[in-house]
N, C-alpha and C positions, 0 to 999 in steps of 0.2 A: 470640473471647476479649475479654474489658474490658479496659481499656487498663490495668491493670497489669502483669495475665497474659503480654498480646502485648508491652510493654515488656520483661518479663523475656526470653521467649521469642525474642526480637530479637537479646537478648545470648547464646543459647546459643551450642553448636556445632553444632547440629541447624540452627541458621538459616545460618551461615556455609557450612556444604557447602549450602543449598539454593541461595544465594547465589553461591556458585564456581558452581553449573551453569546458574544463570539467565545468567548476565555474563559465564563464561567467562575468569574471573580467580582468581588467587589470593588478592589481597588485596583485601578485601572490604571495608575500614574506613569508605572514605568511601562507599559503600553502606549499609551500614549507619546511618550518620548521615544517609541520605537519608528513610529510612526510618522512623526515629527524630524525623528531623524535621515530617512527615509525620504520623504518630499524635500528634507534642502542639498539630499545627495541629488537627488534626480533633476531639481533643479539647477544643480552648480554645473551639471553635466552637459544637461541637454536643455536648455533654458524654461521659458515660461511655454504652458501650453494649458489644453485641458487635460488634465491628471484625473487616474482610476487608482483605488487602490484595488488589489483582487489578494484573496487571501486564500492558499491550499494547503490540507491539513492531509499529517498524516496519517494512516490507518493501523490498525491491531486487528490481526485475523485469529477469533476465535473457535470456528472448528471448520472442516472443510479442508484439509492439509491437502492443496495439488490436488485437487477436485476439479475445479474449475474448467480445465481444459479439456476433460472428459465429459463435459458436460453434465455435469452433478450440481451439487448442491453446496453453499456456503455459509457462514453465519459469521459477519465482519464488523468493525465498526472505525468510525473515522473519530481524530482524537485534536486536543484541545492542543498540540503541535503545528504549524505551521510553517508554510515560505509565504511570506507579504514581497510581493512585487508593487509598486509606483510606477507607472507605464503612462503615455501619450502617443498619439499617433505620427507613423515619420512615414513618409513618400519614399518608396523605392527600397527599405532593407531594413532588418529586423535584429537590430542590436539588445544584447539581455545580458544586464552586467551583473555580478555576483563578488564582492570584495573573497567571497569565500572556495569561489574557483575561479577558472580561466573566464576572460570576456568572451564573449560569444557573437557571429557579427554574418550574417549571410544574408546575401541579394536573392530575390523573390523571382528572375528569372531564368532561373534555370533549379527543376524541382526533382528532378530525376536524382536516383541513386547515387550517392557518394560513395565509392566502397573505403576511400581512407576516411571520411568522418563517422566509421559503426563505431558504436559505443562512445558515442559524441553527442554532447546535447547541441551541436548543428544538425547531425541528425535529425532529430526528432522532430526542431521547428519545420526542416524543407521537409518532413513526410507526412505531418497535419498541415502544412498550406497547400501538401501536394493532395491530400487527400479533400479537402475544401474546393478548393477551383477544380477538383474532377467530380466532384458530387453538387453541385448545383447553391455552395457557399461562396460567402466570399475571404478574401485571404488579403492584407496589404501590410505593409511597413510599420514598430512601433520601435520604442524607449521602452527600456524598462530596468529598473533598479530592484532588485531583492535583498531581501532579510534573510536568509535559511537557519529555520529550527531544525529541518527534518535532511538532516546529515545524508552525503551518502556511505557506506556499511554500517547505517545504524538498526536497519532489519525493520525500520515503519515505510518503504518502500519510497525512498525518492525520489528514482526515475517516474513514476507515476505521477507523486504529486508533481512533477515538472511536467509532464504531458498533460493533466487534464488542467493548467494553470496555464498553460501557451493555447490550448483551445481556448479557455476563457478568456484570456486576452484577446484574439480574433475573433471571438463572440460576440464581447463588447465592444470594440471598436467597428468591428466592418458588418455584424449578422445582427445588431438592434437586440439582442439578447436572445433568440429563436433558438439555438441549438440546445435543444433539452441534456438532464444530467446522464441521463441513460447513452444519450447518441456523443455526447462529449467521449464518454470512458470509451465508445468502440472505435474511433476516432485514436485516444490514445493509443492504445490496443495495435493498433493498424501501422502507426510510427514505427511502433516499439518492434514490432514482428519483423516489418518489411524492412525500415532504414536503420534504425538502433542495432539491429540483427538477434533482437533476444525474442526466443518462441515463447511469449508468456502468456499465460489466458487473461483471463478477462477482470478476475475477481478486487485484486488493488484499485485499476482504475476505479471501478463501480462503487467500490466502498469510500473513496476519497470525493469523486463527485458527486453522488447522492448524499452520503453524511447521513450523523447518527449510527443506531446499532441497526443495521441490516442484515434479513437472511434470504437468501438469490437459488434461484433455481433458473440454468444456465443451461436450460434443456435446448432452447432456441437461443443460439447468443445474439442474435441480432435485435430478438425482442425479450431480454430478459425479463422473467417476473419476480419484484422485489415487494419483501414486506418488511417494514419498519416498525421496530418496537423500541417502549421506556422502558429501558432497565437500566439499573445500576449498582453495581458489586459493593459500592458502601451502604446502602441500603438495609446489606446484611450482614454488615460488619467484615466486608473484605477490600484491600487496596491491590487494584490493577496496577502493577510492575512489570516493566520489560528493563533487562538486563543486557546489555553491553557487553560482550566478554571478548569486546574489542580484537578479533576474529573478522578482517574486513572479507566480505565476501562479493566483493566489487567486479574481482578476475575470475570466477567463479561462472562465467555463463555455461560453457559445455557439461558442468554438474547440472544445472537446473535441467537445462537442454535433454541429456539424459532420459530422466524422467519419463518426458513427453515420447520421445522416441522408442523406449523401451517399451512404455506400456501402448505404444501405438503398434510395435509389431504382433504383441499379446491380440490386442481387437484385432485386427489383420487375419491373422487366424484362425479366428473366430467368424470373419467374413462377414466385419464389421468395420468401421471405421473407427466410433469410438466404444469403449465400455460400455456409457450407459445404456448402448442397443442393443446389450446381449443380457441375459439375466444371470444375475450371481449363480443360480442352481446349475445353469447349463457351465459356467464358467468351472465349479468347482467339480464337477464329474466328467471335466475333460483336461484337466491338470496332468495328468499323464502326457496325454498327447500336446499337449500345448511344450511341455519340458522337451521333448521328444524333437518340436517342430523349430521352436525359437530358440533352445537352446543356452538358453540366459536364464538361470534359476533368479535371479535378480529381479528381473521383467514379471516372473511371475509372483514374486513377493508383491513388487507395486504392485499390480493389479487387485492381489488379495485385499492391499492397504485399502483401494478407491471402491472397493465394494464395500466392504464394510465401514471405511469414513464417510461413504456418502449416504449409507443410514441412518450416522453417528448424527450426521449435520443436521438431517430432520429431526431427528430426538433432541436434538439441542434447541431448534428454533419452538420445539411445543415447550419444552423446558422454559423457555426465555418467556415465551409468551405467559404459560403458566407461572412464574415466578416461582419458580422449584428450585430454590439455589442448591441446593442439594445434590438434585440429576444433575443440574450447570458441573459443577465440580467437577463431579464423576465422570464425564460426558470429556471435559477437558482432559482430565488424566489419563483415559483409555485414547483420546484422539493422539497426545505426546508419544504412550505408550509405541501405538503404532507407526506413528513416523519414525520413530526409532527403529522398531525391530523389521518391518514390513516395506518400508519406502527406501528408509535409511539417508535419509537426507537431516541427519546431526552434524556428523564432519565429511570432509570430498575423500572418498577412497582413494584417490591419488596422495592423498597428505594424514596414512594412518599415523603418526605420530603426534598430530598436530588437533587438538580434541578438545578448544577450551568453549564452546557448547557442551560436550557431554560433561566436563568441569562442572560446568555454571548448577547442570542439572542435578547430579550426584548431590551438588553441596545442599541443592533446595531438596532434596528426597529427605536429607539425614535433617536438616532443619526444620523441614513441614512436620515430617512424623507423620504422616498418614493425614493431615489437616490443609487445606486450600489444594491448592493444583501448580503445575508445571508442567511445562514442555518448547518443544522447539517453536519458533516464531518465524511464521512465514515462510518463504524457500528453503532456510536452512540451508546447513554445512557448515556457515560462520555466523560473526557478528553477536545475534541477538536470542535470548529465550525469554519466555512469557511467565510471568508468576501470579497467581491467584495469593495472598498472603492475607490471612488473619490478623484483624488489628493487634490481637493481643501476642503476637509474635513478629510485628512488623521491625521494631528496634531490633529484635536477635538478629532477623533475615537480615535487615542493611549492614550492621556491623560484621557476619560473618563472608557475607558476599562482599562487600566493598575491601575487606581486605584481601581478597586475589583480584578482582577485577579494578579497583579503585574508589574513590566515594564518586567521582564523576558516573561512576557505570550506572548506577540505577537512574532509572526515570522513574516516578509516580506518574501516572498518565490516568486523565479523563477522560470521557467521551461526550466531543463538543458536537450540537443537534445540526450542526450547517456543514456539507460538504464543500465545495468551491466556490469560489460566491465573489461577485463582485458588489464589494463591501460600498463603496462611494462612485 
């Protein structure tokens, strides 16, 4: 639509229910002026045209810690957080402005490798247009103006939600809407590895583009199998909180990196490529010789961690399915448990001093009292932990935590049923 069209269209009532089921609110007002504010930036910028809005939310990974790339199992869900980009089609290059970072601005011919744009979101656009025009899509020029909810070192994954929102935008504009959510995230994936420079699996993207509460079995990552289920933690008297403890973990790639690598020389040894092709029995009666070969007692923690979290995850998804809040909990506090003790991805062992994760979590141990859940969120080392919190101890949790981290720290977080989605 031209920005009058989409302006009036904003104010219908057709837009207000689209609205209630994006955000999962009633009152949709100041949405709306978000939205409104948005198409007269994009217009004062880049003039009148046809205008999209695409909306990418971002995700809470609920059990599955670092699973992913060993081809295991996960159980994630995408949340009522997003970046709302306003976008139009431009001939010849692909500018993506953000008031809340750098403007962003690269020509479509030349797609190859940058080595000084890693860790650049130029990056990432020339390695999904380069992956598009080599896989049989198309790729061309747009506008596009964003909102960002979903911070970067906020620990709900934002290089993601920007990789499966620059797919969707050359989805909609050049590919008529054809590229499915599943082939969107591998797409991401594919950026992020090769041009971004960060080895990360699969599991953010797929939760952000599919959307809702999802659990992934990532045995084939090319054709993941996902199932989606209704659940929801207030249902049983609990509120989903991710905590901030403002810990940015942005400079942090060769910790994550790690991981992958460590527990890649464990399979290796194994004479395997990844874990999931060796079985936990053969792994744990050759622990000796594994210490012996790799050398890395560290290496071999992970490993223990992804045999046993990638159990945890299937117990979690029958949990979820059964609506057994109960296991859920439980199921979350041993996954915490273990990333702590086994993966060790709470803080970066280069910065043992520096531990305001293990903070956040201490403070929710002495606060829960044995009631809801905690643990790290996501890659971990910085940034962000996860809290299951009991209505009837929700005011103690914010006031004892928002006093080290701030009242800004906590999020109360939803989980909204639409992954990336080109909203208009």
């Amino acid at each position: 639509m031209n920005y009058n069209d989409l302006s009036k269209y904003l104010d219908s009532d057709k837009a207000d229910e689209l609205l209630k089921a994006m955000k999962g609110i009633e009152d949709v007002y100041e949405e709306k002026r978000r939205y409104h504010r948005l198409l007269d930036e994009a217009y004062k910028r880049f003039g009148d045209g046809d205008y999209h809005f695409i909306s990418s939310p971002g995700r809470t990974e609920v059990g599955g810690n670092h699973t992913d790339h060993q081809h295991g199992h996960i159980v994630a869900a995408s949340l009522d957080i997003d970046n709302l980009c306003c976008v139009k089609k431009n001939e010849g290059k692909c500018t993506f402005i953000d008031p809340k970072f750098s403007d962003c601005v690269i020509q479509l011919d030349d797609l190859s490798v940058h080595e000084e744009e890693k860790n650049t979101s130029a990056s990432l656009i020339r390695g999904i247009a380069s992956y598009l025009t080599g896989n049989g899509y198309q790729a061309g020029g747009f506008d596009a103006v964003c909102d960002s909810q979903v911070l970067i070192g906020s620990g709900i994954s934002s290089s993601a939600c920007f990789e499966v929102m620059v797919v969707e935008i050359f989805n909609a504009l050049y590919n008529a809407g054809t590229i499915s959510p599943e082939k969107r995230a591998i797409i991401s994936q594919y950026a992020e590895n090769n041009y971004f420079g960060k080895p990360c699996g699969l599991m953010d993207q797929l939760a952000i583009s599919v959307g809702g509460f999802v659990a992934v079995d990532f045995n084939d990552p090319a054709n993941p199998v996902i199932d989606s289920y209704d659940f929801d933690f207030s249902d049983y008297g609990y509120k989903l909180l991710l905590i901030n403890t403002k810990g940015d973990h942005a400079d942090l790639t060769n910790e994550y990196a790690a991981i992958t690598s460590e527990i890649k020389e464990v399979a290796q040894d194994m004479g395997v490529e990844y874990l999931r092709d060796k079985s936990p029995d053969y792994f744990i009666t050759h622990v000796k010789e594994l210490r012996e070969h790799v050398k890395n007692d560290r290496a071999v923690l992970r490993s223990f961690h992804y045999y046993n979290e990638d159990k945890r995850a299937c117990r979690l998804r029958e949990a979820i399915a059964k609506k057994d809040i109960d296991a859920v909990i439980d199921l979350i506090n041993k996954s915490g448990r273990s990333s702590y003790m086994y993966l060790q991805n709470v803080y970066p062992s280069s910065l043992p001093k520096v531990q305001p994760c293990a903070i956040g979590l201490a403070m929710s141990d002495y606060i829960l009292n044995g009631q809801g859940a905690c643990r790290i969120h996501g890659g971990g080392f910085a940034g962000t932990i996860q809290a299951i919190v009991p209505d009837e101890l929700l005011d103690s949790y914010r006031l004892v935590l928002s006093s080290v981290f701030g009242e800004d720290a906590i999020m109360e977080i939803k989980v909204r049923p639409f992954g990336t989605k080109t909203i208009i």
